[in-house]
Each structure stands twice: as C-alpha cells, then as structure tokens.
VEXTOR-718995 format. One record per residue: z, y, x of N, C-alpha, C, O, CB in turn. Coordinates in pm, whole numbers, padded with zeros to 5 digits, always signed. Glycine has a CB too. Layout:
ZYXZYXZYXZYXZYX...
//
This chain:
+03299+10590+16112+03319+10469+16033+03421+10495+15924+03520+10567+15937+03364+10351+16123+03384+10424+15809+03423+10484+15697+03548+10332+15596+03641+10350+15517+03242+10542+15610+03498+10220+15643+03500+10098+15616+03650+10054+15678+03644+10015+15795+03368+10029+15672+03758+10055+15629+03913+09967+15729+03876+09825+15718+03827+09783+15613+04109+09983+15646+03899+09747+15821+03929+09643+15801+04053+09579+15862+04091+09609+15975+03835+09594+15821+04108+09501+15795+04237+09436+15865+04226+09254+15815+04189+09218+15703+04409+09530+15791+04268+09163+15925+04296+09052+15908+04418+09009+15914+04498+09005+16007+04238+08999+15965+04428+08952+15719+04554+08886+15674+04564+08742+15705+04482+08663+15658+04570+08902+15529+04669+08701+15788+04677+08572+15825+04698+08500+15634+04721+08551+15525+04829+08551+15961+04676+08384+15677+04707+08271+15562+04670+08138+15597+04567+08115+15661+04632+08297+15428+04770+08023+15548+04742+07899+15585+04779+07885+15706+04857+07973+15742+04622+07865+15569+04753+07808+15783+04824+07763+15951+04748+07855+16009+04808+07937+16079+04800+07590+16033+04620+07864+15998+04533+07968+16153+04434+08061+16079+04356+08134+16139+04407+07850+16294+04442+08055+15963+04332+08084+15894+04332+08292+15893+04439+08350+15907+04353+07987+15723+04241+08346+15882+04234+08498+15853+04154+08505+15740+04050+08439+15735+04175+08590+15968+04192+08584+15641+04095+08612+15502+04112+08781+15551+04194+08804+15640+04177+08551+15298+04045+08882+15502+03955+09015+15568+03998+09091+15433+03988+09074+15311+03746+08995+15604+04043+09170+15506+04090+09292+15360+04020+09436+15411+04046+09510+15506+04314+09330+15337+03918+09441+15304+03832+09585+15346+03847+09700+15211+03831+09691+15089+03634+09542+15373+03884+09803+15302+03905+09913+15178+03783+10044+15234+03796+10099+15343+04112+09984+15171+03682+10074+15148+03608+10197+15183+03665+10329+15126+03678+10370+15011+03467+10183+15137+03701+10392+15275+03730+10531+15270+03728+10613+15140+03823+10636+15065+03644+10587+15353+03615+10648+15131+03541+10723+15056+03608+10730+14896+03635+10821+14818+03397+10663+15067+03617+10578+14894+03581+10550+14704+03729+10459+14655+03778+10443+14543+03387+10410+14666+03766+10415+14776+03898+10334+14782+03836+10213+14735+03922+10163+14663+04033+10388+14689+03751+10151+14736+03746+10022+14669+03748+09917+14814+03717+09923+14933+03591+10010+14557+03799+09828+14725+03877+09693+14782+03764+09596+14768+03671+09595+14688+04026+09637+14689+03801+09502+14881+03718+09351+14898+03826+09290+14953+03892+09351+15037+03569+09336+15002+03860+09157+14915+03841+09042+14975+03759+08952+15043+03653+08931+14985+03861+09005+14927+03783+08859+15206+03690+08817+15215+03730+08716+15276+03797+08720+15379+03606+08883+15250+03673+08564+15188+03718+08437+15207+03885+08422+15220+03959+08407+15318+03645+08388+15329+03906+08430+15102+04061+08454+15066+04147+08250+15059+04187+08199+14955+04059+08565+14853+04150+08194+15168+04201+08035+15202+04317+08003+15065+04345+07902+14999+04301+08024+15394+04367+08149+15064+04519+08124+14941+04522+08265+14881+04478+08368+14932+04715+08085+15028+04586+08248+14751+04564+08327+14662+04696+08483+14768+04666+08595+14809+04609+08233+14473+04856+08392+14773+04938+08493+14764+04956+08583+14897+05007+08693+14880+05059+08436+14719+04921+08549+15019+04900+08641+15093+04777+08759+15060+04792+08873+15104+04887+08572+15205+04668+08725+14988+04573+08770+14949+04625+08892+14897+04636+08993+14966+04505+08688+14874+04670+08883+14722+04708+08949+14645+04823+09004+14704+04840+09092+14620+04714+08892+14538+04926+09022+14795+05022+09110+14883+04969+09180+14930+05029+09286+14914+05093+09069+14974+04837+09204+15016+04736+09266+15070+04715+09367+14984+04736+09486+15003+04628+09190+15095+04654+09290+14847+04586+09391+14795+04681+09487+14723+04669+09607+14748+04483+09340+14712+04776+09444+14634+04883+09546+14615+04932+09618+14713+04952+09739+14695+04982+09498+14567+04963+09555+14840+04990+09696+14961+04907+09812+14978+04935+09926+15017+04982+09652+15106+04751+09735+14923+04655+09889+14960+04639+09987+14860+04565+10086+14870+04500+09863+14993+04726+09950+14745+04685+10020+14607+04667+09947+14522+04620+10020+14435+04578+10095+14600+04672+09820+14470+04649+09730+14391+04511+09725+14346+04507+09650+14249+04732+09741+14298+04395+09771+14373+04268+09783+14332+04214+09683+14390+04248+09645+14501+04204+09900+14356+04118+09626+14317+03983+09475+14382+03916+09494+14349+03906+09504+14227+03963+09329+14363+03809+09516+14436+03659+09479+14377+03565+09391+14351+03489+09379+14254+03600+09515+14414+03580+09318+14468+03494+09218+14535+03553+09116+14585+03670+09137+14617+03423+09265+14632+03508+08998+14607+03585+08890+14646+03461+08813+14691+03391+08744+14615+03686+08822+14531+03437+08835+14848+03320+08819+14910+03346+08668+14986+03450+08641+15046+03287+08953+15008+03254+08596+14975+03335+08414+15024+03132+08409+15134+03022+08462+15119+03377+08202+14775+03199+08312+15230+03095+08326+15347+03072+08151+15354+02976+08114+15422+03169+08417+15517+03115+08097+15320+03096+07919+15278+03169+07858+15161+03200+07918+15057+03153+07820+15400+03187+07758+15184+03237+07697+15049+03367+07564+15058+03425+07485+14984+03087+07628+14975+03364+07604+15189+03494+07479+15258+03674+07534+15184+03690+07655+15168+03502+07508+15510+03744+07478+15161+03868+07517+15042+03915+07613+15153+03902+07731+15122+04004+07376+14971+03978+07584+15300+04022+07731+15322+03948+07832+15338+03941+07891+15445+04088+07746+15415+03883+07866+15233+03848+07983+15257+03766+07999+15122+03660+08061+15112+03778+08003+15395+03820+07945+15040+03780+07980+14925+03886+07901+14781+03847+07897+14665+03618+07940+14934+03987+07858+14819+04085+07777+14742+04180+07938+14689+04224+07910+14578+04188+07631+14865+04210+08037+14713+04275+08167+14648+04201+08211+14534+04270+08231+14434+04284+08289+14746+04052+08235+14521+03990+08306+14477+04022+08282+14315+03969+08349+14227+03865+08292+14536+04114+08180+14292+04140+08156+14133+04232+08258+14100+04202+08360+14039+04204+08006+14089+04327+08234+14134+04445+08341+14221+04405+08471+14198+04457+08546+14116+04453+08327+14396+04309+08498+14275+04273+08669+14287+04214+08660+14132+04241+08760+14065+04129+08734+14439+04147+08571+14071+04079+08641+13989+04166+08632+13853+04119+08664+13744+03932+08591+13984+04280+08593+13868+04394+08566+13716+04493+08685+13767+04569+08726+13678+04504+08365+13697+04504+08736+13868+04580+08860+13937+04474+08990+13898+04525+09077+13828+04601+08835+14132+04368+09005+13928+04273+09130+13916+04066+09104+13877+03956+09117+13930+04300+09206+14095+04140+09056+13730+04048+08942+13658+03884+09089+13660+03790+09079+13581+04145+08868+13427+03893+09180+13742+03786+09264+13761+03696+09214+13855+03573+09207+13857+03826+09388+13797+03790+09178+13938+03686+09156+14091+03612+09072+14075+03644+08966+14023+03743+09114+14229+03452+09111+14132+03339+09050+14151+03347+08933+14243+03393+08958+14354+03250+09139+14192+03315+08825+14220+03288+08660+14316+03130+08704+14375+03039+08752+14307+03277+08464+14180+03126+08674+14514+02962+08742+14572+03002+08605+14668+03115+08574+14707+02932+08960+14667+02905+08553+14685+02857+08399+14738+02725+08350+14716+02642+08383+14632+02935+08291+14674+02720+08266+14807+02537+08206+14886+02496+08160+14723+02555+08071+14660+02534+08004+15054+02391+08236+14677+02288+08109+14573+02273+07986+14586+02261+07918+14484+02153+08120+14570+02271+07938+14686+02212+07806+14763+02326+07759+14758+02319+07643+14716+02143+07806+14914+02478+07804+14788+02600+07717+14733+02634+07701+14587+02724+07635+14537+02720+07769+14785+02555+07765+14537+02631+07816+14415+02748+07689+14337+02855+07702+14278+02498+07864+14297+02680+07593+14366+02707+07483+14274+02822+07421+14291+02871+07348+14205+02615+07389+14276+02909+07458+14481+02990+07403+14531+03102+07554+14583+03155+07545+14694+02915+07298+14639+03122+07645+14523+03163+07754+14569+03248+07791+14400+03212+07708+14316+03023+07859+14640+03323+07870+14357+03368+07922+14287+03257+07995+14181+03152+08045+14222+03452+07985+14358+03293+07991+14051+03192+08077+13993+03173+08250+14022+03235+08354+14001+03219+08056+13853+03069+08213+14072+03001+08339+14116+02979+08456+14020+02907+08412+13930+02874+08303+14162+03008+08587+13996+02930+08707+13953+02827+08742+14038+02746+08787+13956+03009+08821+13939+02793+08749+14106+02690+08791+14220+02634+08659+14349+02688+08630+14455+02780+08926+14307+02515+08606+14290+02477+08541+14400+02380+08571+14479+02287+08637+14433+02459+08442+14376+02378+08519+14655+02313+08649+14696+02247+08517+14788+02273+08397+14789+02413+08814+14769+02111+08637+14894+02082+08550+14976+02001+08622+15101+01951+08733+15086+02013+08444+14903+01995+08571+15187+01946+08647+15314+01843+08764+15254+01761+08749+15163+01862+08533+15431+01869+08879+15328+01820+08989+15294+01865+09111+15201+01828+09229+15201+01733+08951+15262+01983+09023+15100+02004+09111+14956+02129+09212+15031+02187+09192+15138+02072+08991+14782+02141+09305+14952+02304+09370+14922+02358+09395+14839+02326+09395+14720+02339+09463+14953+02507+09434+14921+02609+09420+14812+02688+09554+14860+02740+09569+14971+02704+09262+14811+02688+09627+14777+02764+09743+14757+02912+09717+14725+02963+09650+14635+02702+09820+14650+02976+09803+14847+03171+09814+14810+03157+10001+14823+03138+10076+14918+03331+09708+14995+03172+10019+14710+03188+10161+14695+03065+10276+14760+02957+10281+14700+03327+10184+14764+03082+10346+14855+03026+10375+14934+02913+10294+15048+02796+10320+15075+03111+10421+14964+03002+10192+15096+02973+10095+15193+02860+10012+15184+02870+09966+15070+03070+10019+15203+02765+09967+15231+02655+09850+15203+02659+09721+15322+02625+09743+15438+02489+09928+15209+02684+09649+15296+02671+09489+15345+02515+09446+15331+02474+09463+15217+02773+09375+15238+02423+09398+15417+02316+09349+15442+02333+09158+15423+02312+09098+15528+02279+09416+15591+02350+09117+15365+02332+08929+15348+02273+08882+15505+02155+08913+15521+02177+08870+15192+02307+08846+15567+02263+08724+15673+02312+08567+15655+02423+08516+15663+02322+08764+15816+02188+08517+15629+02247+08348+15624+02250+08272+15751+02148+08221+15796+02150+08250+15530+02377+08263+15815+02381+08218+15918+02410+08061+15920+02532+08057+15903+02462+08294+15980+02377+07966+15929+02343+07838+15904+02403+07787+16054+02435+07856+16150+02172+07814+15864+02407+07662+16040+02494+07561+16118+02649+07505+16086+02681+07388+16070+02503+07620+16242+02738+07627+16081+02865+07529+16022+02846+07448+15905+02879+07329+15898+02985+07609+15980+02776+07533+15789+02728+07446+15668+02617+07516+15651+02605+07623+15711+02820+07432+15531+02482+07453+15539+02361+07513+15512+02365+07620+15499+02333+07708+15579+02302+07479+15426+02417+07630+15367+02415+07775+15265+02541+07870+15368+02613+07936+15293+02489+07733+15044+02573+07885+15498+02679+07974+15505+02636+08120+15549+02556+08108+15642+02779+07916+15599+02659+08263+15517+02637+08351+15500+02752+08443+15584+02868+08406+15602+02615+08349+15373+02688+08586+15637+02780+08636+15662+02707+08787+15594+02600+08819+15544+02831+08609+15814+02834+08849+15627+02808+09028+15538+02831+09115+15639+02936+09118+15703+02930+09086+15395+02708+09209+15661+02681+09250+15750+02671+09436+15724+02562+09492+15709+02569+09164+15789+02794+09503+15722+02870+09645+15713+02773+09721+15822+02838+09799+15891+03059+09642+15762+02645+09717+15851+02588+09819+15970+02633+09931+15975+02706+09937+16074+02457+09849+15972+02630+10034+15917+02708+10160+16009+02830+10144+16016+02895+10232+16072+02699+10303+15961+02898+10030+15961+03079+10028+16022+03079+09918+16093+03172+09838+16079+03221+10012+15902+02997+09899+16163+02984+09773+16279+03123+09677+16220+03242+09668+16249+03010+09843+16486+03053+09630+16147+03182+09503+16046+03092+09373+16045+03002+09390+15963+03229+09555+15826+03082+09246+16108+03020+09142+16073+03146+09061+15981+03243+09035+16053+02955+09067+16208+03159+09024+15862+03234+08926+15837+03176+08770+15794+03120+08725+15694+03310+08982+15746+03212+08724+15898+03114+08602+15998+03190+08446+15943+03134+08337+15957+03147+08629+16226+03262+08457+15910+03346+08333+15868+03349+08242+15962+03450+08266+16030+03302+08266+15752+03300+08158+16000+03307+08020+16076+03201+07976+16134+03181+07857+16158+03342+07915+16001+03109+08091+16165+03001+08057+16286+03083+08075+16424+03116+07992+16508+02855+08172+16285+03102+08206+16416+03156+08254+16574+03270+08310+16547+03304+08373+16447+03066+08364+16665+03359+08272+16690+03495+08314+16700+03515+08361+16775+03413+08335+16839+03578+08255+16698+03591+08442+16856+03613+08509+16991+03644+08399+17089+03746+08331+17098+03734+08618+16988+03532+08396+17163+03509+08324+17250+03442+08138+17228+03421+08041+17301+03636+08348+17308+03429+08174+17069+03393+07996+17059+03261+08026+16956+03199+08131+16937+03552+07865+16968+03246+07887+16897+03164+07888+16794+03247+07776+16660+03359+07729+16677+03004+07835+16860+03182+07757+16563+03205+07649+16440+03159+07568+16491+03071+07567+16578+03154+07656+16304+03236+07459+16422+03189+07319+16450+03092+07309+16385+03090+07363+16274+03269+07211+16426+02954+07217+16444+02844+07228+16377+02851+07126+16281+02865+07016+16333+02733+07224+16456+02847+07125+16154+02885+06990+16060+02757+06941+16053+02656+07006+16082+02953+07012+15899+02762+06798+16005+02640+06704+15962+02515+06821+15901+02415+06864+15959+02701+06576+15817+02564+06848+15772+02507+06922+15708+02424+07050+15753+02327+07098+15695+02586+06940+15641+02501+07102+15895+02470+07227+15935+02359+07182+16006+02244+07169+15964+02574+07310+16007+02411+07155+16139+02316+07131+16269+02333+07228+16365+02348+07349+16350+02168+07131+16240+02326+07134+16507+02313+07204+16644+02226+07360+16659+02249+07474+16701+02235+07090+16736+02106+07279+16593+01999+07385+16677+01958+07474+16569+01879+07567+16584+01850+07311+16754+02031+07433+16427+02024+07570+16344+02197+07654+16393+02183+07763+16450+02007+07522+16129+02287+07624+16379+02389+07736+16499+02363+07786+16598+02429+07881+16639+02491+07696+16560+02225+07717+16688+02197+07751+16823+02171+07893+16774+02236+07992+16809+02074+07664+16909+02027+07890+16657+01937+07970+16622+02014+08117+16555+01972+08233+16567+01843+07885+16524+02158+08062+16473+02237+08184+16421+02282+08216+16561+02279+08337+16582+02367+08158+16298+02317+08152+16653+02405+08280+16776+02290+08343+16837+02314+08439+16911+02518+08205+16930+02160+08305+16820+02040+08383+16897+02050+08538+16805+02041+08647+16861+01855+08283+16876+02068+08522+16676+02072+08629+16582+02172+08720+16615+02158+08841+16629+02091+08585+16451+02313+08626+16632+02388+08721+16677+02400+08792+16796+02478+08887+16804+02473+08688+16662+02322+08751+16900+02347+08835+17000+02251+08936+16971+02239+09019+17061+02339+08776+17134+02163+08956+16845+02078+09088+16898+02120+09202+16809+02052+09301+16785+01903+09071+16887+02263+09173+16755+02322+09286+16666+02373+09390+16774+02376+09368+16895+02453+09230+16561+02409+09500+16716+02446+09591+16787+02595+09583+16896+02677+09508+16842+02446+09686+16688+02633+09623+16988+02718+09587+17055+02875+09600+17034+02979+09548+17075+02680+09632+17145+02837+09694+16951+02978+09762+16919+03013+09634+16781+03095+09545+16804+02960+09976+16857+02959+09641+16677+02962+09519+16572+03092+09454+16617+03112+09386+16718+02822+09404+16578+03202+09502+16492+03326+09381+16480+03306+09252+16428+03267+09256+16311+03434+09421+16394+03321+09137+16476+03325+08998+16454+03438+08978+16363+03539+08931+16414+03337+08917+16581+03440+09005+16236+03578+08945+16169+03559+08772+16170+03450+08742+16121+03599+09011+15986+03610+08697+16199+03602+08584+16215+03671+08490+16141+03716+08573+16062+03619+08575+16313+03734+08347+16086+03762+08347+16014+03896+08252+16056+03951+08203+15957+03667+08335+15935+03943+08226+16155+04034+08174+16201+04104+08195+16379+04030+08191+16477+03988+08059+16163+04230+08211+16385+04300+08207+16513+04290+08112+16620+04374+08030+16658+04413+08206+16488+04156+08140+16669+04162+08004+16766+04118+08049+16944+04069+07976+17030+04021+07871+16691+04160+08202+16957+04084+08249+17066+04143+08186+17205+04072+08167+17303+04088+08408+17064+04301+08150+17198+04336+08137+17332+04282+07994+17367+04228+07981+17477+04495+08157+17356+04293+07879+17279+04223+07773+17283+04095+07748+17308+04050+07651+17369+04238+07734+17203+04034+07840+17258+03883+07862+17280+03843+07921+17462+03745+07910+17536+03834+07999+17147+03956+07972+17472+03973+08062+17634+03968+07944+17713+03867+07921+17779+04136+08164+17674+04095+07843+17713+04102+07765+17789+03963+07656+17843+03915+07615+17949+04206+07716+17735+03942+07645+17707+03799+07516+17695+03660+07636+17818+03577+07578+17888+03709+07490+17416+03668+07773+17814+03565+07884+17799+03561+07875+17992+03468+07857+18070+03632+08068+17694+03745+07900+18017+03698+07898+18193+03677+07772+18269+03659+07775+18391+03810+07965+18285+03678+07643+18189+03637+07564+18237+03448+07568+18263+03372+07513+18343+03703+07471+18162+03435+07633+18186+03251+07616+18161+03251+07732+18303+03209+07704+18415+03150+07696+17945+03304+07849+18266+03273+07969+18376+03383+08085+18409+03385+08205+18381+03144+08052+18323+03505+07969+18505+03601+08008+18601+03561+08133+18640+03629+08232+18614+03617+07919+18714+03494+08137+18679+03490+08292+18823+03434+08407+18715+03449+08522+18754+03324+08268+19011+03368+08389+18574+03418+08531+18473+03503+08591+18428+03569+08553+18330+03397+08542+18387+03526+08733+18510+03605+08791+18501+03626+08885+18401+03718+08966+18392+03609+08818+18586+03495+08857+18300+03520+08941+18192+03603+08838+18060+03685+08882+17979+03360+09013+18147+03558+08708+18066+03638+08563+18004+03777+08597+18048+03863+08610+17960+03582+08390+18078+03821+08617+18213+03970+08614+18205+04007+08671+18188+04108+08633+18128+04037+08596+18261+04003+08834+18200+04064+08977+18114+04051+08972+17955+04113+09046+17879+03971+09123+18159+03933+08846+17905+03980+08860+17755+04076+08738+17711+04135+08731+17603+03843+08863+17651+04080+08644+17811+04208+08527+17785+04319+08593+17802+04405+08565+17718+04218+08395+17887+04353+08680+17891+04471+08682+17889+04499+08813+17802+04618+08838+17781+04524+08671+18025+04416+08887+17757+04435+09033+17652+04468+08932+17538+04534+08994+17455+04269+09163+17615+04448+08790+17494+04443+08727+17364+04565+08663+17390+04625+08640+17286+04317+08634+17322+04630+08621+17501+04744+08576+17522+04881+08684+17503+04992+08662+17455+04726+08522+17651+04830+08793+17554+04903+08919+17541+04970+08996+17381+05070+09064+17357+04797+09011+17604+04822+08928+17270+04798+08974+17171+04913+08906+17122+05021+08955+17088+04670+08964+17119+04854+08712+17124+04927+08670+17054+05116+08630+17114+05190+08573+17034+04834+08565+17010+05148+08651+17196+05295+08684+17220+05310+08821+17185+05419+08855+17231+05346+08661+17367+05265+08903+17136+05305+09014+17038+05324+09002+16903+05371+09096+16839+05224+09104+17041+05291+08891+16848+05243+08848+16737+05111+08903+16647+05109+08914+16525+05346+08853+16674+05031+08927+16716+04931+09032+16651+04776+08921+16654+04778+08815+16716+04918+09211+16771+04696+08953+16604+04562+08889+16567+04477+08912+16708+04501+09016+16770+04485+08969+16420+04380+08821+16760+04320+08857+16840+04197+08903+16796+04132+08983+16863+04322+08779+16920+04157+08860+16686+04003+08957+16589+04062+09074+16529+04176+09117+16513+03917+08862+16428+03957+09107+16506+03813+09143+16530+03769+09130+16702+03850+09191+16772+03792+09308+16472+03661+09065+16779+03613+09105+16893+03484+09158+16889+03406+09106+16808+03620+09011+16977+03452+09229+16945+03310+09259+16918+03147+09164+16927+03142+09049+16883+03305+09361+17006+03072+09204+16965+02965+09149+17022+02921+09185+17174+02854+09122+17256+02868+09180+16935+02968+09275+17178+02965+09285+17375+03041+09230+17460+03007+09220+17578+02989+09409+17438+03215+09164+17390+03290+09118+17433+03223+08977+17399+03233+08913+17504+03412+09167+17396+03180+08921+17331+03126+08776+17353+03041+08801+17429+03026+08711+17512+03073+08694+17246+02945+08926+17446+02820+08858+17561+02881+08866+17633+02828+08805+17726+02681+08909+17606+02953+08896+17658+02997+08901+17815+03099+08769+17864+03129+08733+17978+03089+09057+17842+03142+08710+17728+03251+08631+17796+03253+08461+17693+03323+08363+17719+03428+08745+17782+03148+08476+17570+03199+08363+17475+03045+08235+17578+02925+08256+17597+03172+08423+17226+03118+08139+17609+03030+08059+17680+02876+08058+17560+02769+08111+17590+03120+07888+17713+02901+07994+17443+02820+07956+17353+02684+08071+17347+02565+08040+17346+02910+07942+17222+02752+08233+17343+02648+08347+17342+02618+08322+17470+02500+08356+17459+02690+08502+17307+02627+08289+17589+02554+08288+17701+02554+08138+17746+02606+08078+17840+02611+08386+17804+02492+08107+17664+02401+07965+17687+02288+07984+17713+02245+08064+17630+02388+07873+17582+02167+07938+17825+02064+08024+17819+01930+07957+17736+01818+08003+17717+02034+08063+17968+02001+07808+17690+01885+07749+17578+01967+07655+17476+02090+07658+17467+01747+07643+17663+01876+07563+17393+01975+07460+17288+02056+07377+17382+02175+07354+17362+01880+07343+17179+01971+07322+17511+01990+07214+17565+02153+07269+17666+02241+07188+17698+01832+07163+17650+02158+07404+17696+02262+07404+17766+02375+07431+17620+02481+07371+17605+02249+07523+17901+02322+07528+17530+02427+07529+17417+02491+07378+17342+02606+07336+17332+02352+07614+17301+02387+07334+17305+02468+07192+17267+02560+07091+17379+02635+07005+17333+02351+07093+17214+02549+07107+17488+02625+07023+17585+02795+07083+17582+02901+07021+17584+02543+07040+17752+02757+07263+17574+02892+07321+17577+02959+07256+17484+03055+07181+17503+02903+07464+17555+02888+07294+17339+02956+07264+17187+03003+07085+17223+03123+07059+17215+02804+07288+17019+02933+07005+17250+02985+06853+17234+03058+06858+17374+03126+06756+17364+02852+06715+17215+03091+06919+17516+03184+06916+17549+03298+06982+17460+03380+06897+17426+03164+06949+17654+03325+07098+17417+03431+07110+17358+03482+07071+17224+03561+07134+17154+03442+07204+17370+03419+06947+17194+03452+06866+17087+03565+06729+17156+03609+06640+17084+03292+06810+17016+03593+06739+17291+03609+06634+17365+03723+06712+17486+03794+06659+17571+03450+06570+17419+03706+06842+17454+03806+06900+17511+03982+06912+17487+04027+06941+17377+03756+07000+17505+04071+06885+17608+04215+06839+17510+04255+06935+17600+04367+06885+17610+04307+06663+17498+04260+07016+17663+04321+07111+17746+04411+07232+17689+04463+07313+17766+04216+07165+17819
//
C-alpha cells in the first residue's frame, strides 16, 4: 500500500482525511468541516494540494473548502453531480462508477445513499481506503435523513459488507464508544463488539482516533452490518435514535 492516510480531528467530533500518495506526493483532502485544521495538515505534509474530495454536502464537512481553496487556489473540488447545486463549486463532478486520480492512486466513485441522496464515497482499492463520510462508523451507521431513507442505507451497508475485508473505513466522525454502548445492548455476549469497545475506550483515553476500522471489524461487531434483513436493520437504527445510555 502506497496511499497514507491519517484523520485530522476538527470541529467537536468531526474527522476530515488527509491522504498523501507515496509515489507522486500528491495531497487530498477529504470533507474538510473547517478550513484551519485542514490547511495545518496540509503544510505539515509539504504544503502541496491536490484534491479536495467532499462525500455530501452537510456544512461540517464541507464549510473549509473556501479556506483550502484561497490557501492552495490549485486544488481540485471532486463532489456528487447530483449535489452539485448544494455542495461547493465543483472542478470535477463525479458519479457512481467514475474515477478520480491522486497521483499514482485511483479512487472508484460509490454512491452510497441514505444519509443524504447524492452521498458518495471514494473507494482507494488496492490501498484498502473507503472514505465513507457519514454512512458507516465503527460500530454504527448515519442517521438516515428524510431525504435519504431507511432501506436505501439498508441497501448501501449490503454494499458495504461485500468489499474486501481488509478495506479501511475512514469515517467521518468520533462516535465509536457511544456507538459501543448502544451496540452491546443489541448483542451483549459479542465478544468481538467487546474487545472492540473497550480497544476504542483504550484509544480514546490515549487521546488518539478510533478510525480507520476496517470491514471485518464491523462484520464482526457493528450491529447495523449484521442485521440479517431491512426489518431487523431499521428497528436497530430507530432504537438507537431513542437510545440515552
């Protein structure tokens, strides 16, 4: 694997994705919530930008990108066609199926639908990199908005479980230990759920990020990926809309 990735906190819980390819040194941003943690990032890696890759159109996670682009007025804006209208002005609009080249590196477009219509993730296959924004989180899912829908999120986590296992989940916010708690209520006696609650508890009294998780670590432990239809997935999701634990 050729592809770094690291998640820069910003905002109260939020993670925006700083990817640099090996090879060519070029830089991405991804779903940057605020401009100045962003641009610290990117001057730490060399000051170079390329890309400024956005996965919905909700402000944290796309309110910096003015920021980045009056700081390193080069970098490319790559965002859903289908948002176009509600997203930052785009250089590159893309849509299930297309790619997007960072140097060396290739991203595959997946439109993963349910948090909002048009939401998209970028999909790094040989550097097992999903950057997933606000479908799935370690151990949870997005809230399904009006706009999105239940049983189109049902249909994106069916997608996601048939990616490869190894596949990093960059995700787009800090919400794993919370997500833990709501997770052993559904299924106490998984013991692969409680070795990852308390590895995320461990993480975060270190002060460290609990993403990237993979995709084998959700099958094995995120209730939502092992739902075994809509009807048991949506009961989880609207119980933990109701969850105060």
């Amino acid at each position: 694997m050729t592809l770094k990735v690291e998640a820069v906190p910003c905002l109260e819980d939020n993670y925006l994705w700083l990817l640099k390819d090996g090879p060519t040194g070029a830089v991405a941003v991804c779903d940057p919530g605020e401009a100045e943690p962003a641009i610290a990032a990117v001057e730490a890696a060399g000051g170079r930008l390329d890309l400024i890759l956005l996965t919905h159109h909700h402000g944290d996670h796309v309110n910096g990108v003015a920021g980045l682009k009056a700081r390193f007025p080069g970098a490319k804006v790559v965002g859903a066609a289908m948002d176009r209208h509600r997203l930052p002005p785009l250089d590159q609009a893309v849509a299930e199926g297309d790619h997007v080249a960072l140097g060396a590196a290739r991203a595959e477009v997946l439109h993963l639908p349910g948090h909002t219509t048009g939401h998209i993730a970028f999909h790094f296959g040989p550097d097992h990199v999903l950057l997933c924004g606000d479908v799935v989180f370690a151990l949870g899912c997005g809230r399904p908005l009006e706009e999105g829908g239940m049983e189109a999120l049902y249909r994106s986590f069916r997608r996601l479980a048939k990616l490869p296992p190894a596949t990093r989940l960059c995700c787009g916010h800090e919400y794993t230990e919370a997500n833990a708690r709501f997770a052993l209520t559904v299924e106490p006696g998984n013991k692969a759920l409680r070795a990852e609650a308390e590895a995320a508890g461990a993480l975060r009294a270190a002060g460290r990020p609990t993403v990237p998780t993979t995709i084998a670590q959700e099958l094995a432990a995120n209730p939502y990926l092992r739902a075994r239809d809509l009807e048991e997935f949506t009961a989880r999701r609207e119980a933990k809309n109701h969850f105060r634990g």
